[in-house]
mmCIF file as Biopython writes it, N, C-alpha, C and O atoms, coordinates in Angstrom:
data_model
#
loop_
_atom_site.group_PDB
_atom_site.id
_atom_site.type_symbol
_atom_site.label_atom_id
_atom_site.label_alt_id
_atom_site.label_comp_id
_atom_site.label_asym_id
_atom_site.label_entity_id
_atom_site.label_seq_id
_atom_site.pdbx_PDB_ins_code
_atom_site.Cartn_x
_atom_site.Cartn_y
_atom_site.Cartn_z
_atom_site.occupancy
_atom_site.B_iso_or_equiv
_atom_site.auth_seq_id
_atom_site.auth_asym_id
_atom_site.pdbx_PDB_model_num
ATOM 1   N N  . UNK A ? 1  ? 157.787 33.369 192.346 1.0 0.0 1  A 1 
ATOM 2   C CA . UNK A ? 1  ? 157.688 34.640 191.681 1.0 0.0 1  A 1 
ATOM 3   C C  . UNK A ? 1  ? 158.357 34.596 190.302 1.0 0.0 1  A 1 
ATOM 4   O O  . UNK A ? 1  ? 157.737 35.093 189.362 1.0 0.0 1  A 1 
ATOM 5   N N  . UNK A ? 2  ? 159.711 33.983 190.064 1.0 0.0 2  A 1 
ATOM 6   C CA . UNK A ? 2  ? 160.389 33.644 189.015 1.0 0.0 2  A 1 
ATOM 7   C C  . UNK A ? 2  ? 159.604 33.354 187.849 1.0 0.0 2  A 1 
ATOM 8   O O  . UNK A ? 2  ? 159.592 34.003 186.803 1.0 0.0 2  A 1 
ATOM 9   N N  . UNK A ? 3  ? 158.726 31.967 188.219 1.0 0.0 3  A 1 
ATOM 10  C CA . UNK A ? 3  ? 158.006 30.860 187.350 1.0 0.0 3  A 1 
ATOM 11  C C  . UNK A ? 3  ? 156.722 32.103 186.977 1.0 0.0 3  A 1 
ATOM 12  O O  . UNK A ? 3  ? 156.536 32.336 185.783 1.0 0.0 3  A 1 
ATOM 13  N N  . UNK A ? 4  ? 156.075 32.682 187.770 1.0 0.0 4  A 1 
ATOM 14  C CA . UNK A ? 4  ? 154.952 33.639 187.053 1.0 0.0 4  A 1 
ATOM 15  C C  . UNK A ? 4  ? 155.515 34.444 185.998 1.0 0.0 4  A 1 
ATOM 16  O O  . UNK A ? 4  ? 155.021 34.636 184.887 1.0 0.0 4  A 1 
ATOM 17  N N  . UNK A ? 5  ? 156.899 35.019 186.586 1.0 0.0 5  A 1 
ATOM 18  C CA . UNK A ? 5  ? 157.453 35.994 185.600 1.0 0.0 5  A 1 
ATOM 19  C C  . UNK A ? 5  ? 157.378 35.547 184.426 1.0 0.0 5  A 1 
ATOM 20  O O  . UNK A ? 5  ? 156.603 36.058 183.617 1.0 0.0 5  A 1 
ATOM 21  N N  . UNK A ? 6  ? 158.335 34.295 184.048 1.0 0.0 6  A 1 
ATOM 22  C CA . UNK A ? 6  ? 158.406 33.497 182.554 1.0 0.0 6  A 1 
ATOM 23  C C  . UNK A ? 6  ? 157.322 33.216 182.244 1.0 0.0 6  A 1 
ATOM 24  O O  . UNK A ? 6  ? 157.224 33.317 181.021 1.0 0.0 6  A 1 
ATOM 25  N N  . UNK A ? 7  ? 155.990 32.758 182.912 1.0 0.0 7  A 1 
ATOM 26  C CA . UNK A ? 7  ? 154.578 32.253 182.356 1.0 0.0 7  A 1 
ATOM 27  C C  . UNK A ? 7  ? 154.016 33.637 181.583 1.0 0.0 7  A 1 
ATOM 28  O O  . UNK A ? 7  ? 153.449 33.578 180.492 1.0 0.0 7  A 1 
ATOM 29  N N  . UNK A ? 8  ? 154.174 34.452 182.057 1.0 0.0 8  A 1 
ATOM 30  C CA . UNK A ? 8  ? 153.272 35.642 181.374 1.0 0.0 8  A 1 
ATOM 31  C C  . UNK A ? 8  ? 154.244 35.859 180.440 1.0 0.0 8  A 1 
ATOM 32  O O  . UNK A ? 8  ? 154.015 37.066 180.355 1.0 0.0 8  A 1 
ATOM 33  N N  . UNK A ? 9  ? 155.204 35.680 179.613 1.0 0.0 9  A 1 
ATOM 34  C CA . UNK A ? 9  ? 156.056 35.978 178.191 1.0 0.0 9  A 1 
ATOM 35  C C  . UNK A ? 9  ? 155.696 34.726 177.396 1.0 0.0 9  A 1 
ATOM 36  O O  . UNK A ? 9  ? 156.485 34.300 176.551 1.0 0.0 9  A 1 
ATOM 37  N N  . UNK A ? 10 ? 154.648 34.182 177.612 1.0 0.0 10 A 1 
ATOM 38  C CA . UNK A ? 10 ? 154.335 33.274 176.854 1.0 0.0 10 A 1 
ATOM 39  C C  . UNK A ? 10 ? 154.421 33.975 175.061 1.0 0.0 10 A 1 
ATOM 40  O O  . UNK A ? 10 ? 154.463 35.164 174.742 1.0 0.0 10 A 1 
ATOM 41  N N  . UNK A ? 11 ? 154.425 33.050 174.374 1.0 0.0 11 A 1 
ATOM 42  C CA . UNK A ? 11 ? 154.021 33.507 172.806 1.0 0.0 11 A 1 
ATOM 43  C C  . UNK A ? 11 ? 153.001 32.718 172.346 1.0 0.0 11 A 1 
ATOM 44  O O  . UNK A ? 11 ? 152.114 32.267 173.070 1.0 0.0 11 A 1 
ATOM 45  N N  . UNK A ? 12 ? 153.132 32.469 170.732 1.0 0.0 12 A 1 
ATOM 46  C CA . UNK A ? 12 ? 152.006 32.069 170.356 1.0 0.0 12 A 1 
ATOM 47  C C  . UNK A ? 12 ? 152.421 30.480 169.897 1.0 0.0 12 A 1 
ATOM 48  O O  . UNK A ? 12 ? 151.637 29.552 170.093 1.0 0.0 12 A 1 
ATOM 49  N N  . UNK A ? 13 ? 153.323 30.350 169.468 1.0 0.0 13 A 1 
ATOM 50  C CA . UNK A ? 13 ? 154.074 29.081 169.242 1.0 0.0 13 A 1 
ATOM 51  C C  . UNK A ? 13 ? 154.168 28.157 170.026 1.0 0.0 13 A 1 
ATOM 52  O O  . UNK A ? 13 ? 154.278 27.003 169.611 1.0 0.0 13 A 1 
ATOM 53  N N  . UNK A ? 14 ? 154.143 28.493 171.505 1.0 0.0 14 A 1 
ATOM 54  C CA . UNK A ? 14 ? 154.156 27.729 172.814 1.0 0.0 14 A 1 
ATOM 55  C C  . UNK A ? 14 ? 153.515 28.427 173.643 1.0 0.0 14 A 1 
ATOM 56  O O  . UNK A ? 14 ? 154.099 28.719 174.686 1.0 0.0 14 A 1 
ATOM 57  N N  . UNK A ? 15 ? 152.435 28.799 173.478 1.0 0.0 15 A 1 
ATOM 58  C CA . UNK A ? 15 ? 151.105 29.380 174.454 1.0 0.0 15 A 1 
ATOM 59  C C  . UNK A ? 15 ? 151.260 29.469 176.302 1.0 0.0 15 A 1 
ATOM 60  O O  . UNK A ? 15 ? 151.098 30.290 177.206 1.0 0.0 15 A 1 
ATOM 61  N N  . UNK A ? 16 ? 151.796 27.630 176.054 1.0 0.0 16 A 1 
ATOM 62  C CA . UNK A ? 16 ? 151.931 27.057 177.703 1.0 0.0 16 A 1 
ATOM 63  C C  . UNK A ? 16 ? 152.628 27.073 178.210 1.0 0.0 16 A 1 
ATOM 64  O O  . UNK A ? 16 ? 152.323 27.121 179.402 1.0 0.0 16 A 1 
ATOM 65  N N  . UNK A ? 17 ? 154.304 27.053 177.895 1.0 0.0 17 A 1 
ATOM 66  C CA . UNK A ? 17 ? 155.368 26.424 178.045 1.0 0.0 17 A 1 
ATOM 67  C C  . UNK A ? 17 ? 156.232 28.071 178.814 1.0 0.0 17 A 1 
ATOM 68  O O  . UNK A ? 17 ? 156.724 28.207 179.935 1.0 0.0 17 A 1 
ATOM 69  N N  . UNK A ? 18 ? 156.117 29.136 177.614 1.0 0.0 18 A 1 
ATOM 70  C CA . UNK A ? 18 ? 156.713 30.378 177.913 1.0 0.0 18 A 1 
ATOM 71  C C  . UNK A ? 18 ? 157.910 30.396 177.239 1.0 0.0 18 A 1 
ATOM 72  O O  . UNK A ? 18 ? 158.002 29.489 176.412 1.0 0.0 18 A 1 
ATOM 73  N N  . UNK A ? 19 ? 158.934 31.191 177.327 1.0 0.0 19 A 1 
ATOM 74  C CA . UNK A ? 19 ? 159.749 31.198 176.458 1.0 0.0 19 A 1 
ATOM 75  C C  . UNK A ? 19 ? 160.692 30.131 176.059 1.0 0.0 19 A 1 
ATOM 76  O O  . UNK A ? 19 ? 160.726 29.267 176.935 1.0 0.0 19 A 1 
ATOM 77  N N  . UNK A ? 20 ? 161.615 29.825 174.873 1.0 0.0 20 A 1 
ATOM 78  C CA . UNK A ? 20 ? 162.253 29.132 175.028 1.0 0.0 20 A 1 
ATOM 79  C C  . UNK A ? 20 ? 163.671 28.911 175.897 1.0 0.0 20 A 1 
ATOM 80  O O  . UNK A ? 20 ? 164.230 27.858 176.206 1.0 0.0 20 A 1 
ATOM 81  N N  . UNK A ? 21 ? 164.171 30.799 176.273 1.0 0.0 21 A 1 
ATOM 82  C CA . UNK A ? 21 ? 165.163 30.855 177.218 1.0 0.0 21 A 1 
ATOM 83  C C  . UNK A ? 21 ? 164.680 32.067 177.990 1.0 0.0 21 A 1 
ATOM 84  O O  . UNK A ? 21 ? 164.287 33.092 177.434 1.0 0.0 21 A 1 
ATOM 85  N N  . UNK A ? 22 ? 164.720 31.931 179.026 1.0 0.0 22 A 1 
ATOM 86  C CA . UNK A ? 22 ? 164.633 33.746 179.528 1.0 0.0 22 A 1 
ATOM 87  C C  . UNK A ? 22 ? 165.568 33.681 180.878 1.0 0.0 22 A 1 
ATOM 88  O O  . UNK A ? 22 ? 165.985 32.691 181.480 1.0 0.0 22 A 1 
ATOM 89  N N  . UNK A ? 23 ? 165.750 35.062 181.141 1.0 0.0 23 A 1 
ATOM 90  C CA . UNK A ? 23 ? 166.552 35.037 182.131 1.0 0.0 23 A 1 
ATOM 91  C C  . UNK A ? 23 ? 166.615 36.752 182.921 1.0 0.0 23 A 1 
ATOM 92  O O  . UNK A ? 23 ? 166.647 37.865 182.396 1.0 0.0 23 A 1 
ATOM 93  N N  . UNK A ? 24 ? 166.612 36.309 184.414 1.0 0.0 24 A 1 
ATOM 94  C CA . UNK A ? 24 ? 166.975 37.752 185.009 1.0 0.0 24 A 1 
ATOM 95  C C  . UNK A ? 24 ? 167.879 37.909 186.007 1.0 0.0 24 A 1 
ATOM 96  O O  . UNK A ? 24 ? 168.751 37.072 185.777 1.0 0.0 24 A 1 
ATOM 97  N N  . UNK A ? 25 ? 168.113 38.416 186.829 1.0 0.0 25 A 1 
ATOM 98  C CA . UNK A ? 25 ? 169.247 38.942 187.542 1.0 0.0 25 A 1 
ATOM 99  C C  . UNK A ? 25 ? 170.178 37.165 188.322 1.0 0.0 25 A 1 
ATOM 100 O O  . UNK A ? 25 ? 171.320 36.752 188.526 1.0 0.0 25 A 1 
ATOM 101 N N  . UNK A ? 26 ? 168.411 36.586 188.528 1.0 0.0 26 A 1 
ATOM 102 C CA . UNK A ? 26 ? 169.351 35.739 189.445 1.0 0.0 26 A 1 
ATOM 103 C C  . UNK A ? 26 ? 169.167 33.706 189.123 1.0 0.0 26 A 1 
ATOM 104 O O  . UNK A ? 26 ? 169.396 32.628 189.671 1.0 0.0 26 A 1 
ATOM 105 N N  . UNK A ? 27 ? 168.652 34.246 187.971 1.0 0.0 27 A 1 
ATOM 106 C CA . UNK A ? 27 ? 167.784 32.618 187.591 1.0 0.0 27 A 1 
ATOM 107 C C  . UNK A ? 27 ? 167.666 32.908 185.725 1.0 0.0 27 A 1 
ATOM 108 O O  . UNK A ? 27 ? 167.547 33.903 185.010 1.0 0.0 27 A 1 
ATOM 109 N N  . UNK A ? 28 ? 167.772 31.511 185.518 1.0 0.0 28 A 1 
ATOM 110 C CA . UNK A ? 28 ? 167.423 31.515 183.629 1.0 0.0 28 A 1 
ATOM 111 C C  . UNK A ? 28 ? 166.854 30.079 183.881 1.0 0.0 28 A 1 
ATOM 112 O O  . UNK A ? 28 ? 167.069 29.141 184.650 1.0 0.0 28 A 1 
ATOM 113 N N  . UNK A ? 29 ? 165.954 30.406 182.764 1.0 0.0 29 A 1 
ATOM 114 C CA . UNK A ? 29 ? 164.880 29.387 182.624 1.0 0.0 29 A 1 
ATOM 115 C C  . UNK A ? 29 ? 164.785 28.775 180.835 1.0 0.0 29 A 1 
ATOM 116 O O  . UNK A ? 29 ? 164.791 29.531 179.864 1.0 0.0 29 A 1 
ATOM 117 N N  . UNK A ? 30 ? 164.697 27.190 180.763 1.0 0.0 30 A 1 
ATOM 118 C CA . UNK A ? 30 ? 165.331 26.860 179.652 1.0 0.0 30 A 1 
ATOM 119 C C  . UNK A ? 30 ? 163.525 26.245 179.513 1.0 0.0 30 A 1 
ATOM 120 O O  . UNK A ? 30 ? 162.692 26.172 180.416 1.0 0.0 30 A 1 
ATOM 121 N N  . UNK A ? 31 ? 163.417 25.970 178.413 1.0 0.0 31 A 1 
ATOM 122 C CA . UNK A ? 31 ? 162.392 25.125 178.050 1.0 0.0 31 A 1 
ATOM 123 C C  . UNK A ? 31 ? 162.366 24.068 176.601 1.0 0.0 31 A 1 
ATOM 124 O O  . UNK A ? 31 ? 162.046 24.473 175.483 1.0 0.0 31 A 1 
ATOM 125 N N  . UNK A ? 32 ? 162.731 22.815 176.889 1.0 0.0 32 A 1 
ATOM 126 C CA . UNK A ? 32 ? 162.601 22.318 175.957 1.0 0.0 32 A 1 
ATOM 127 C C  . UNK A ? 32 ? 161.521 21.348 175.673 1.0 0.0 32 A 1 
ATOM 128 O O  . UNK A ? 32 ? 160.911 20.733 176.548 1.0 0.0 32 A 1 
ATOM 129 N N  . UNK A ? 33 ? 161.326 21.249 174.434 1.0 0.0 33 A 1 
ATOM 130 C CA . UNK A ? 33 ? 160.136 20.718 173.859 1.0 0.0 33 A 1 
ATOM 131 C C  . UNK A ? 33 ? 160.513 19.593 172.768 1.0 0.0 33 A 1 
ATOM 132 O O  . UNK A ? 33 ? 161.131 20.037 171.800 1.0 0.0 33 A 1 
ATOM 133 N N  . UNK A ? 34 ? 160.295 18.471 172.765 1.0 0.0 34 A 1 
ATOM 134 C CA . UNK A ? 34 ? 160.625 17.356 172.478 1.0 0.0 34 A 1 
ATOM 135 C C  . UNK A ? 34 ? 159.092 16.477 171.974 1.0 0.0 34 A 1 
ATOM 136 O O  . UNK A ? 34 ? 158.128 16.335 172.726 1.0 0.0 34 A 1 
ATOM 137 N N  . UNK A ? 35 ? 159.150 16.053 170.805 1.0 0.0 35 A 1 
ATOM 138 C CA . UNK A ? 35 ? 157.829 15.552 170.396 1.0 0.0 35 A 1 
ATOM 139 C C  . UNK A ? 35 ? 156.738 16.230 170.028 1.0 0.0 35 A 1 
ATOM 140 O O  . UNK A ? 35 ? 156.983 17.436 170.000 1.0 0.0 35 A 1 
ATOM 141 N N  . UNK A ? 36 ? 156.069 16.071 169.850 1.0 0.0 36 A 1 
ATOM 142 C CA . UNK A ? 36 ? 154.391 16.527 169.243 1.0 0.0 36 A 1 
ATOM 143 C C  . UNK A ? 36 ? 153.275 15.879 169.236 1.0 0.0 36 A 1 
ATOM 144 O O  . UNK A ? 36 ? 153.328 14.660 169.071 1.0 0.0 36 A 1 
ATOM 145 N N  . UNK A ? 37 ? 152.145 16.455 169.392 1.0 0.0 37 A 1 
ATOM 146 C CA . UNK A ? 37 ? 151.024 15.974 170.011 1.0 0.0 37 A 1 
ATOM 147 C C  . UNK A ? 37 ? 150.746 14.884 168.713 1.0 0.0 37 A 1 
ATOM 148 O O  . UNK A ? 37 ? 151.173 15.169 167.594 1.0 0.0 37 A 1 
ATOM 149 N N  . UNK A ? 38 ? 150.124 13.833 168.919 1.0 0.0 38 A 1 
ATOM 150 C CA . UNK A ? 38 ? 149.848 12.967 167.680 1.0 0.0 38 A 1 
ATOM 151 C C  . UNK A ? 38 ? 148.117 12.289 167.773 1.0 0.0 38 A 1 
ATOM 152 O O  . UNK A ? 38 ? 147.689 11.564 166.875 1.0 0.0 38 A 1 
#
């Protein structure tokens, strides 16, 4: 339920990924992004 929550705050910068930090009562979710498509 967590992981849907953060998927739908996606933006436009990272479409897929979702935010770069988010967090709620009982869980925070980090996302890092390392490299670029080549």
């Amino acid at each position: 339920m967590f992981l849907k929550e953060v998927l739908s705050k996606v933006t436009k910068e990272y479409p897929y990924r979702g935010p770069m930090v988010y967090q709620n009562e009982d869980y925070k979710y980090h996302c890092i992004v390392e490299g670029g498509f080549e």
